[in-house]
N, C-alpha and C positions, 0 to 999 in steps of 0.2 A: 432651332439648332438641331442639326444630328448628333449621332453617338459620336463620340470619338474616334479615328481611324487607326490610335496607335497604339502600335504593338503593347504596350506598356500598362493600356488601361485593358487590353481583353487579358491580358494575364494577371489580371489584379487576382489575389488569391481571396478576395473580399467582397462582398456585394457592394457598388457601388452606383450611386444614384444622382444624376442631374437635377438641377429643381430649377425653373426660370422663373422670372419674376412675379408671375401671379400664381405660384405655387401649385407648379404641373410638373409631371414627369418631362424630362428634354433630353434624359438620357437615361442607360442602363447600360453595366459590363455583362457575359455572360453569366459570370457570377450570380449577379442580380433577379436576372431572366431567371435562375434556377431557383434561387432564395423564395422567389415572390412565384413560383410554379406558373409563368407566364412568359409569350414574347414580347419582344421589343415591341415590335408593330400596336400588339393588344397592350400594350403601356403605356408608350408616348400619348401627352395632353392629357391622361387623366392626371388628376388634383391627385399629391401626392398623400395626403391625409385619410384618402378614401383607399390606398393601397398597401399603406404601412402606417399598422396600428401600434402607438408606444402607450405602457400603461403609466404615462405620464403626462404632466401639463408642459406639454413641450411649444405649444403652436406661437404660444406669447414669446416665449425666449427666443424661440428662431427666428422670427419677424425685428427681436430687436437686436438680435446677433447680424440679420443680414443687414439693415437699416444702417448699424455702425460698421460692417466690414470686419467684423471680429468671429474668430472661429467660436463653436460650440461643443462642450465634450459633455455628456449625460454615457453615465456607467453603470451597469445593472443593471438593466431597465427589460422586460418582458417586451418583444417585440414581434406583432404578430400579421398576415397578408390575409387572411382571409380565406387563403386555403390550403393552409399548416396549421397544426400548432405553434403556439406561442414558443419561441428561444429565446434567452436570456443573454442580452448583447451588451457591446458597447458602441453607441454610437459616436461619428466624429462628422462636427457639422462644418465647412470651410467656405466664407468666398471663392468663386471662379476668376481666377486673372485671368487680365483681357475682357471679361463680357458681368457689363454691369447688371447689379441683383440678383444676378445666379448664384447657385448654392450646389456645393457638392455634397453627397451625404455618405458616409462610409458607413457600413454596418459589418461587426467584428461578434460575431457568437459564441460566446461561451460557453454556454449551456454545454451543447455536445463533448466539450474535453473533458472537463468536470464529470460529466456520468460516462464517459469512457475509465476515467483510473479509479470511479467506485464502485461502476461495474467487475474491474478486474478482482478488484478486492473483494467485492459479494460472490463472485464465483467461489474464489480460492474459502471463504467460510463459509460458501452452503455447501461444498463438495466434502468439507470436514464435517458440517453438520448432517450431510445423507449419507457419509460412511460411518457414522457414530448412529443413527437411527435405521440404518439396513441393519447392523450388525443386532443393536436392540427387539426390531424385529422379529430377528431368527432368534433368538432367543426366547421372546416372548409366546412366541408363536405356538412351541412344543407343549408347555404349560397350560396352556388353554388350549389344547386340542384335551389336553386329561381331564381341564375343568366342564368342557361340555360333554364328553363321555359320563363323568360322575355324575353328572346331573341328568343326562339320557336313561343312566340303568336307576337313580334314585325314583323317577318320574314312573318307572315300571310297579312298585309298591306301592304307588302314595293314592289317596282318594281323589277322585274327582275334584272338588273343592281346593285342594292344595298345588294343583299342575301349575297352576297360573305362576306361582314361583321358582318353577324348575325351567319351565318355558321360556321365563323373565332373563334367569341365569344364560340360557343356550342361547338367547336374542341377543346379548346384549355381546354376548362371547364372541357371537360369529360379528356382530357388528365391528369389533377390535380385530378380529382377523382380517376384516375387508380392508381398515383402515391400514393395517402392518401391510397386506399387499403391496395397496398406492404406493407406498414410504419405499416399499424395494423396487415398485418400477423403476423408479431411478436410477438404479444402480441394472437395472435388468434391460434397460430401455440399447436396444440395437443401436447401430451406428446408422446414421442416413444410408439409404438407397438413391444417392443424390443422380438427377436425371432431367433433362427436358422437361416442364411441366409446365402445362399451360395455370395460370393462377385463378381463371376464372371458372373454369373445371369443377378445380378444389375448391373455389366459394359458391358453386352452385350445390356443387354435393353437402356439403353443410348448412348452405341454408334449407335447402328443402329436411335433411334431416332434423333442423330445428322447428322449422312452421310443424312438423308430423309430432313433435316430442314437447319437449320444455318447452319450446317458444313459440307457441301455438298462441299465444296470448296478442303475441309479439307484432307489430310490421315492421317488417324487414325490407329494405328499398336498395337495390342494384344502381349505382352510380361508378361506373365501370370507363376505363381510359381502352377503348377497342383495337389502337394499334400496339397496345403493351406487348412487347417479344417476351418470350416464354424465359420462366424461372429455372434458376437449378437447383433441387430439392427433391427432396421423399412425398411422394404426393401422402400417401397416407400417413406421414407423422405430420404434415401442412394442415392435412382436413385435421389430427386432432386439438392442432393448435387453434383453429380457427374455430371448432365444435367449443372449446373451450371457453373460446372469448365472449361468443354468442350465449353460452349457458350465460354466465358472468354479466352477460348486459342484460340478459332475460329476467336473473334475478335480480337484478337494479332495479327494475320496473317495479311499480304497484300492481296491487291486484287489478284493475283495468288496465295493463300493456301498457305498451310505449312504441316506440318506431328504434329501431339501428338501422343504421346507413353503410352498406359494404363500401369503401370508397377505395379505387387505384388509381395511378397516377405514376407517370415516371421522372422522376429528380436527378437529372445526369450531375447535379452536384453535391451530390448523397456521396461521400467518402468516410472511413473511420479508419484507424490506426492502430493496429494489432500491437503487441507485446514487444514484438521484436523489431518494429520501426517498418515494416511495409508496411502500405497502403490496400485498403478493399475497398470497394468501389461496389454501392449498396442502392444503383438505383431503381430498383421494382418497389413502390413502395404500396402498403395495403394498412387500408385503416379502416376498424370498426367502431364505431358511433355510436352512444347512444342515450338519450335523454334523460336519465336516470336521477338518483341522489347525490350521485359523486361520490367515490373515495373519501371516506373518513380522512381529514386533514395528519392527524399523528402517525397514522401509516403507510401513508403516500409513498412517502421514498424509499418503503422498505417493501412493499406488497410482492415485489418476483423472489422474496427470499422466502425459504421455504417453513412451513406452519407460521404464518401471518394471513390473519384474515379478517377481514369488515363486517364479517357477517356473523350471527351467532350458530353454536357449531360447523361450522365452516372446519375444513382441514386445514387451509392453508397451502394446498399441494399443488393443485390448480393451475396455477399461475407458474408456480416455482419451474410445475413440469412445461409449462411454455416455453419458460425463460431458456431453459436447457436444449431444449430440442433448439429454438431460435438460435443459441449459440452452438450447439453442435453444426448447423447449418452456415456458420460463420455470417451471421444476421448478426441483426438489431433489436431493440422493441424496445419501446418507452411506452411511457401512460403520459397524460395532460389530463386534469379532472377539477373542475366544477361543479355544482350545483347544477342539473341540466344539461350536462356533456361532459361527457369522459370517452376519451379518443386513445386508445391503444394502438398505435403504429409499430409494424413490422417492415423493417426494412432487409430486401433479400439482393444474392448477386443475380447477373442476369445470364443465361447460359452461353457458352463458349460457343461463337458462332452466329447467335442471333444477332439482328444488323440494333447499332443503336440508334440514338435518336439522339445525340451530344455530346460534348466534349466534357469530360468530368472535371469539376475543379474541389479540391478537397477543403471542409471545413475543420477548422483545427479550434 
């Protein structure tokens, strides 16, 4: 059986999936095609089980949902293709009238809205909470330029033997200033120089700065989509989001490395939904990989707000300053993280003028 020819199913605003009787793909909307980062062609005949991963015991129920001609509805459920991360959907399983043991399968994501209005809401309290610690900052900051002066001119009188405590004072002083720094970049942090940018540029220039630096330990493996049209973005607030991420995967690693995997890829049904009810349309997508420990589970869903961190002395800023710059760039970025993979996706718009590659359909 082919796809459907009507108008009605390519405008599904839904992923939607054929299933024929021995449990193959026998259709897909373009929706679908986007969801599962594949085309129809490289879909049809395969088993749909091998294409669309539910983190549930689904294969018994649908065998006897299709068996009696009765619909299937499974809600919440992790739902992942192999080559995304996992979204949190709802699926809807139906007989096909007209053609017996066929199965249609709707997939409805939720995920996406859900961390769009907690997004809005973490913005709106880490912008209270970095103009409550810039302002801290400048305060602090003048105080301790006197506390390591006092201890500069005490260190002038004192014995040999006793330096080691004035030294300890001026280390630890100027370490808090570094830190107060970070804290005002954010507030200091320029508005993009947003422009043409090719993205594999900016991940080449990061990774070679990480193999030379931190991530020397590291391998780091290019799996790159070559016809990807160029981004619109700050190249250099891009590489320090990406120097970032790569720090972050590097120290995931043990002391014997690990591998990260730069991966692109373009999702022309990457859509999000701004404040004001327009639509942006987010499909350059760039993911970094990598086999690590995973995100501590209690801070997951907080890790892009700012002083939150998994690591001991960690600042917490890291991340926050990603988060920012990605939304200043009117992006995206999420985390997915297990034990062995934690997958940080940035998703960015594509430049005014470069040819696409799809018709975008938005996920709500």
């Amino acid at each position: 059986m082919s796809n459907p020819t009507d108008p009605i199913w390519s405008s599904l605003p839904v992923p939607a999936v054929l299933i024929d009787p021995d449990e193959r793909i026998g259709g897909v909307n373009p929706a679908a095609e986007g969801f599962m980062n594949s085309s129809a062609k490289s879909l049809l005949g395969h088993p749909i089980w091998d294409r669309i991963h539910v983190d549930a015991p689904l294969e018994e129920s649908f065998a006897r949902a299709r068996d009696h001609g009765t619909a299937l509805f499974v809600n919440d459920v992790d739902v992942g293709t192999g080559n995304r991360a996992p979204l949190v959907c709802n699926l809807q399983i139906a007989p096909l009238q007209g053609q017996e043991n066929w199965m249609m399968m709707l997939i409805s994501p939720r995920e996406l809205a859900g961390r769009m209005t907690q997004n809005h809401s973490v913005k709106s309290a880490a912008k209270s909470a970095i103009g409550m610690a810039e302002m801290l900052a400048h305060e602090i900051k003048n105080p301790l330029a006197g506390i390591t002066g006092a201890a500069q001119l005490l260190s002038m009188n004192l014995p040999a033997e006793d330096l080691e405590f004035t030294d300890l004072i001026v280390e630890e002083t100027r370490r808090i200033v570094k830190l107060l720094e970070q804290v005002e970049q954010f507030g200091n942090l320029s508005v993009p120089e947003r422009r043409e940018v090719n993205i594999h540029d900016v991940l080449d220039r990061a990774r070679r700065s990480a193999l030379l630096g931190f991530g020397g330990h590291m391998s780091i493996i290019e799996d790159y989509d070559p016809s990807l049209p160029m981004a619109l973005g700050d190249p250099d607030q891009l590489l320090q989001v990406v120097l970032n991420l790569l720090k972050n995967a590097s120290e995931a690693a043990d002391s014997k490395g690990g591998t990260i995997r730069l991966h692109t890829y373009y999702d022309h049904s990457f859509r999000t939904r701004r404040p004001d009810g327009s639509a942006q349309v987010l499909p350059l997508q760039i993911e970094v990989i990598d086999d690590g420990k995973g995100l501590p589970p209690e801070i997951a869903s907080d890790i892009f707000d700012p002083f939150v961190s998994g690591r001991e002395n960690g600042t917490g800023l890291g991340l926050a300053l990603v988060s920012k710059i990605i939304s200043d760039h009117d992006g995206w970025i999420s985390v997915d993280s297990v034990p062995g993979r934690t997958v940080f996706r940035i998703s960015l718009p594509r430049a005014t003028g470069t040819p696409a590659k799809g018709k975008s359909k938005e996920i709500k």
